[in-house]
N, C-alpha and C positions, 0 to 999 in steps of 0.2 A: 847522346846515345850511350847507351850501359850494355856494353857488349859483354861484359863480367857477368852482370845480373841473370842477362841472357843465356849465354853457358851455362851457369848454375843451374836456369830451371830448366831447360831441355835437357842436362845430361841426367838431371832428377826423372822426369817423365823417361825417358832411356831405360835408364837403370831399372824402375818399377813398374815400365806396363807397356815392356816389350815382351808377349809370346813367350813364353820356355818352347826351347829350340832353337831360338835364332842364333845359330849358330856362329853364319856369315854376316848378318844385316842386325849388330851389334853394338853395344856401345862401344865398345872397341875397335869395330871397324870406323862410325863416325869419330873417333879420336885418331885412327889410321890417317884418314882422310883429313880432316884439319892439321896434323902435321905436314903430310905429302901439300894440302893448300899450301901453307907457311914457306915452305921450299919454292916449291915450284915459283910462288909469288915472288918471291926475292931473286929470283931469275930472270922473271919475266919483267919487271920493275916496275911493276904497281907503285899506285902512292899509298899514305897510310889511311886514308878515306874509305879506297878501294878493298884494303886488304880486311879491315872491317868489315866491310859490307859481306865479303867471303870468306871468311870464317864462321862468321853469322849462317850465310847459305851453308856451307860444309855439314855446321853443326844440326843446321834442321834437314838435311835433304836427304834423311830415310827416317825422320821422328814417324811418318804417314805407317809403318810395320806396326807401329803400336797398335793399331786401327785397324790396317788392311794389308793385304800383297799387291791386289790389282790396283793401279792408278796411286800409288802409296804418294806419290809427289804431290798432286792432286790436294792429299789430307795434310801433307809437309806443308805445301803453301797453305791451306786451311790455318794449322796452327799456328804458321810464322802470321798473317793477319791477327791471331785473336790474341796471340801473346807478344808479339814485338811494340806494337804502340805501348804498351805499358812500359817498356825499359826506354823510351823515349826513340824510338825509331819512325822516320817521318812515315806519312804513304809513300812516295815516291821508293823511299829505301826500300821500303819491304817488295811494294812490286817488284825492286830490283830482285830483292835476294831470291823473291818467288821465281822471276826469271830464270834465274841462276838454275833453282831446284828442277826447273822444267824443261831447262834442257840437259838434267842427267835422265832421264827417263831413255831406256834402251830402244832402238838404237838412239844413241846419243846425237842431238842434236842443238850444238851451240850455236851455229852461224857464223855471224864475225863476230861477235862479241867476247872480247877479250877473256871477263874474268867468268862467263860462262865455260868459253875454254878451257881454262886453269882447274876451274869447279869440278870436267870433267874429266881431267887428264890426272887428275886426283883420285877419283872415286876409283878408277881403276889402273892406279898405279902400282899394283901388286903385280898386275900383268907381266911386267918386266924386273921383276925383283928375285932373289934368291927364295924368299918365302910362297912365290907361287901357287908350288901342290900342295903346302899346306892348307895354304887359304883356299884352293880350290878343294880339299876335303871338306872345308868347311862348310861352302859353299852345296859341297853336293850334298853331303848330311839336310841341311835344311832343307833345299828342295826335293830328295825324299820324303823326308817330316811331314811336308805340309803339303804333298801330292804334286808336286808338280814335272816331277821323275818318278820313275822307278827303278829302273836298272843302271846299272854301271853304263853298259852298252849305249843306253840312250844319254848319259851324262858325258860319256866320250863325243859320240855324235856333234852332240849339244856344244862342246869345247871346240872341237874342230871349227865346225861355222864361226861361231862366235869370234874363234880368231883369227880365221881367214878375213872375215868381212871388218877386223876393228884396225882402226886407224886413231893414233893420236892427235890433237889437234893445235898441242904451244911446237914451239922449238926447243924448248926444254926437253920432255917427252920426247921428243921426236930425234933427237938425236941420239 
């Protein structure tokens, strides 16, 4: 498995044919995210098989923006099928890491599955960080952009729910 290889070409397709706009759903954010994975992993205390496999998912699990908004995981597992066998990753892996991607789709839903957990107590580990309203300007920038807001009013609204109803799901996170 060439997890190297891997990174190299998903943060290439990233970088060149991600939308101008994506303000939030970034390469920067998927490099956010594989850090917060990295952490949170060495908490939770995966092996190194495991943590592979989720970095892998981290790094593909909003490559689907290059493509689409709606169902983006969807095209995330698309790509992780056409392009991980190549860096030598089994089927079995990939289904996993597809796994992984599909259960960051909002509302989040891991199960028990540990490093779906992790995958997704990462993606949105900004929630509880000092960088927050930044990353949530970011955020609301782009879903103006691409229509999916309009007004402040309804992007507050939008924030409230969102985080009445989110709950973490490691012990990590959660404490």
């Amino acid at each position: 498995m060439d997890q190297r290889g891997a990174k190299a070409f998903i943060l290439k397709k990233l970088r060149y044919d991600l939308p101008e706009g994506r303000t939030y759903h970034s390469l920067e954010h998927t490099l956010d995210v594989l850090a917060a994975v990295i952490d949170i992993a060495a908490q939770e205390g995966v092996t190194d098989q495991e943590l592979e496999l989720l970095k892998t998912a981290a790094l593909y699990h909003d490559a689907g923006f290059t493509v689409q908004d709606e169902d983006h995981e969807v095209v995330s597992c698309g790509l992780a099928r056409e392009s991980l066998p190549a860096f030598g990753y089994a089927p079995e892996q990939v289904e996993r890491i597809c796994s992984m991607i599909m259960a960051t789709k909002i509302p989040q839903s891991p199960g028990d599955d540990k490093l779906a957990r992790i995958l997704c107590d990462a993606d949105l580990d900004y929630l509880g960080r000092p960088d927050f309203f930044r990353i949530g300007d970011e955020l609301f920038a782009e879903m103006k952009r691409f229509g999916r807001l309009s007004t402040e009013r309804e992007w507050n609204e939008l924030q409230v729910s969102f985080l009445q109803g989110h709950t973490y799901f490691t012990a990590t996170n959660i404490r």
